[in-house]
N, C-alpha and C positions, 0 to 999 in steps of 0.2 A: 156690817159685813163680817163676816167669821173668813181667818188667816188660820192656819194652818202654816207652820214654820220647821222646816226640819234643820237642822243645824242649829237650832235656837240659843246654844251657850257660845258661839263664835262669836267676836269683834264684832263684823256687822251684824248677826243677828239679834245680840242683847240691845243695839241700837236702834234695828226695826221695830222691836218689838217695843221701847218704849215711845218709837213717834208712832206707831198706830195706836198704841193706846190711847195717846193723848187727843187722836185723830175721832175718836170714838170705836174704833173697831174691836171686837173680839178675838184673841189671838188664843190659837194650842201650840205650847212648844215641845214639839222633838226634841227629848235629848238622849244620847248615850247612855246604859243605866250608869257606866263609868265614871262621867265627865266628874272632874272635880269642881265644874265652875255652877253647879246645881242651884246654888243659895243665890245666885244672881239674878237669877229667875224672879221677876217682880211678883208680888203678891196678888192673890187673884187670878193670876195668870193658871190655867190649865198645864200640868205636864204630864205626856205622856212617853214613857221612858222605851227606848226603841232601837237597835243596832241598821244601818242602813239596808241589811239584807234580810231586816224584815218589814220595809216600808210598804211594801207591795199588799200586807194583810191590814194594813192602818186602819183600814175603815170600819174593822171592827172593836176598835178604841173610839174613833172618832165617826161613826154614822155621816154625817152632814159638815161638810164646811163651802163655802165659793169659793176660795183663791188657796192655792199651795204653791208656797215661795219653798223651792228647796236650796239650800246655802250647804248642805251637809254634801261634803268629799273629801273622801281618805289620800293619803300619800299627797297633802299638801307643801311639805315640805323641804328640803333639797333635795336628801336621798330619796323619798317617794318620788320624786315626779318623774323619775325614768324609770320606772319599776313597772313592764309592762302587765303583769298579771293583777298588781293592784288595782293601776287604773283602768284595767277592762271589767275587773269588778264593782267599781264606781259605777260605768255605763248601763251594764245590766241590773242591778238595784238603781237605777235613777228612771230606767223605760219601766220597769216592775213599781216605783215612785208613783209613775203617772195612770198605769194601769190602776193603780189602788186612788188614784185621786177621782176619777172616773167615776169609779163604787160612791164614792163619797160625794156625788153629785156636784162637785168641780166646775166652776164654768172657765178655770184660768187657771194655768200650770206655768210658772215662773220659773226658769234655773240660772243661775249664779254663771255665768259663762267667764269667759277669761281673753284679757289682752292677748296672752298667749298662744290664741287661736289662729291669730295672724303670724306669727313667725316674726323674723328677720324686715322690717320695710321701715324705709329713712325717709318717706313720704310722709304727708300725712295721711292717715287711716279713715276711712269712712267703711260703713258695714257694708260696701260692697266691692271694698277693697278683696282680692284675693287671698286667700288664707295657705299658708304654708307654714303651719308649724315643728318646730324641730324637737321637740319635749314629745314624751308620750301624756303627757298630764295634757298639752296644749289639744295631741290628737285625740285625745278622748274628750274632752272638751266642746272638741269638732262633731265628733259623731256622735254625741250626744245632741247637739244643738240639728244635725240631721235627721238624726231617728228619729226625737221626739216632732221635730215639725210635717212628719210622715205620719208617726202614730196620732199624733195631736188629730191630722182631718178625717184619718180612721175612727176617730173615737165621738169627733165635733166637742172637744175643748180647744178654747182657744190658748194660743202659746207664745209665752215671750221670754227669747234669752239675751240675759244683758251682759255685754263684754264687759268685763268692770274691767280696768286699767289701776292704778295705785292709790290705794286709797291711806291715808293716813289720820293720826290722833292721837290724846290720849289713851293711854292704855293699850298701845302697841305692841307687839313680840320686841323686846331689847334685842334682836340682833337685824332686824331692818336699820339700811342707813341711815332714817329719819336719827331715831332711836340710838343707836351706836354712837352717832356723830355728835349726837346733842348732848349725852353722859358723857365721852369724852372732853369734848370743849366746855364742858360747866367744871371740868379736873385742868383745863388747859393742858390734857396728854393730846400728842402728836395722832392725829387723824390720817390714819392710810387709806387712800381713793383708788380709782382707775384713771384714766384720764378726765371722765367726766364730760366729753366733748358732745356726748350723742342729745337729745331732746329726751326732756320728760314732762310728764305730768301728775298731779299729784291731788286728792279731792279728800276731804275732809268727811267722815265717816256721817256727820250729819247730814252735808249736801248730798253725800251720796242716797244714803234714804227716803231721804225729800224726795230727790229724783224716782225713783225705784218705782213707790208710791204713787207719784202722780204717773209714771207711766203704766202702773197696775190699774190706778182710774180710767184713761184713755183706752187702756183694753177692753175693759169689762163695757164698759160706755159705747164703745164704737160698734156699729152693727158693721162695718167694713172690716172691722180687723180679724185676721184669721191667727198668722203666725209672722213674728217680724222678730228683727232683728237689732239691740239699739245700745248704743256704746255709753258705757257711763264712767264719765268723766270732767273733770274743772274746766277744759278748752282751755287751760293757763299752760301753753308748753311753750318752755324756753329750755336753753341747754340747761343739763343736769349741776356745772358749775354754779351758775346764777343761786341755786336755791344755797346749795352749799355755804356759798357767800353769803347766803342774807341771813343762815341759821348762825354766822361764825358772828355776824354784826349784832345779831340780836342777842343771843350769848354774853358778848363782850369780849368773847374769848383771844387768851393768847397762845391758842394751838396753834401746830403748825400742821397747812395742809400738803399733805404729800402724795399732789396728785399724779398718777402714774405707776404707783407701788401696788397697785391691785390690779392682773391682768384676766378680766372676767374672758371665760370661755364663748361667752357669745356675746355681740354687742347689741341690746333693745333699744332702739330710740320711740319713744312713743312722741306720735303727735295728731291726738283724736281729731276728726273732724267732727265736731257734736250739734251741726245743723240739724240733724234727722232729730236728735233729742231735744234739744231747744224749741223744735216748731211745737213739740208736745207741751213741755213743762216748762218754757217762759226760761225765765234766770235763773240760770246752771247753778250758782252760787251765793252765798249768804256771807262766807266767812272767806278771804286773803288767805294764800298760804303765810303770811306775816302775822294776821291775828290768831291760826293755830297750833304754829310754834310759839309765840307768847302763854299759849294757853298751857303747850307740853311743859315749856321750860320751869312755868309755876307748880306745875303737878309735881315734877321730876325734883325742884327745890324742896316742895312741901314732904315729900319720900323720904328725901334724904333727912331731912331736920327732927323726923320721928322717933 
């Protein structure tokens, strides 16, 4: 199966890209000609260097591929995500995305969707929960996940967008609380929280691929599947304290936590329902959030001792 990756030097994509390899699949990675994360790019691997506003012409780099997972979107980050002209320009290079997957004989258009599609809900979530999101990243997100499952039966590719929820691992952005919290309490400096009171969840960048994957297979495979909707996540949601606690145990640390001192503007409690995704790909999980902060905290010792 030939993959097609656009975001290909992102956290999760340098990870998709090496379990389909291992999977036996042929991948082309999209990258930025910018990106400074180039060299990561495994060997063998195809790259075809791209800015997202010109994905729509791809297919005259790439002729033929089956599957386009796109993972590339701009103003991911704090300031971006209310930045409404960014992310309406996301939208329109991501539909211009699947038009050029189209060209390229595509039977499967993948996009990277977001927890944040849902908004504000202290329930738990299943994809047919209703979506109200308060971010303009969240609403483009949304009307991405609409238009493309419109164009998708205009075009007869099939389409799948996955909510991802929090994913974590080595080799994180240092300013996620996994990350923050962990470099701190390995210094035993005083760690400022919010209350910590709300639900979270949290999946390990490996499970998360696994998943991705086997729900890419279930697509392409299924003569039933047109266009769906599928949440990817651990199913391990306990309040946001509990993990706090187990990263302080595991540590050893003698921070102090001071929860309450961070007053987040909006409160997320995520608590996936991932029936719809389990009936596809079996067991959510491989790795404990306990065996993957074992794994950060080694990384993060070995950094420092260099």
């Amino acid at each position: 199966m030939k993959y097609i990756i656009t975001g290909a030097t992102s956290f999760l994509g340098l990870e998709l890209i090496d379990y389909l390899l291992r999977e036996g699949h042929e991948v082309v990675a999209v990258c930025r000609p910018q990106s400074s994360a180039l060299t990561n790019i495994p060997l063998g691997v195809e790259v075809v260097l791209a800015d997202m506003s010109e994905y729509g012409g791809l297919y005259r780099d790439v002729p033929e591929a089956d599957v386009w997972v796109n993972l590339a979107w701009e103003g991911t980050g704090h300031d971006g995500r209310n930045q409404e002209e960014v992310q309406q320009a996301n939208v329109v290079n991501t539909i211009a995305a699947m038009f050029g997957a189209d060209k390229m004989g595509c039977r499967l258009f993948v996009e990277a969707g977001s927890q944040a599609e849902y908004g504000t809900v202290l329930t738990p979530i299943s994809e047919a929960t209703p979506c109200n999101p308060f971010s303009a990243y969240g609403k483009a997100k949304l009307e991405v996940c609409r238009r493309l499952s419109e164009l998708s039966s205009e075009l007869g590719i099939k389409y799948l967008h996955l909510r991802i929820f929090s994913l974590f691992g080595e080799g994180d952005h240092p300013w996620t609380l996994v990350m923050s919290s962990l470099d701190k309490m390995l210094r035993n400096e005083a760690v400022d929280l919010s209350p910590c009171t709300q639900h979270w969840d949290f999946l390990y960048m490996k499970d998360a691929v696994r998943q991705m994957a086997s729900l890419c297979d279930y697509a392409l495979t299924s003569k039933d599947f047109r266009s769906e909707v599928y949440n990817i996540a651990s199913g391990d949601s306990r309040p946001l304290k509990d993990f706090v606690e187990r990263m302080k145990a595991l540590t050893g640390s003698e921070s102090e936590l001071n929860y309450g001192a961070v007053t987040p503007q909006y409160v997320v409690s995520l608590q996936p329902d991932m029936s719809k995704t389990q009936a596809v790909v079996g067991r959510l999980c491989e790795y404990s959030f306990d065996d993957v902060i074992n794994r950060m905290i080694e990384k993060l010792r070995n950094d420092k001792g260099k």
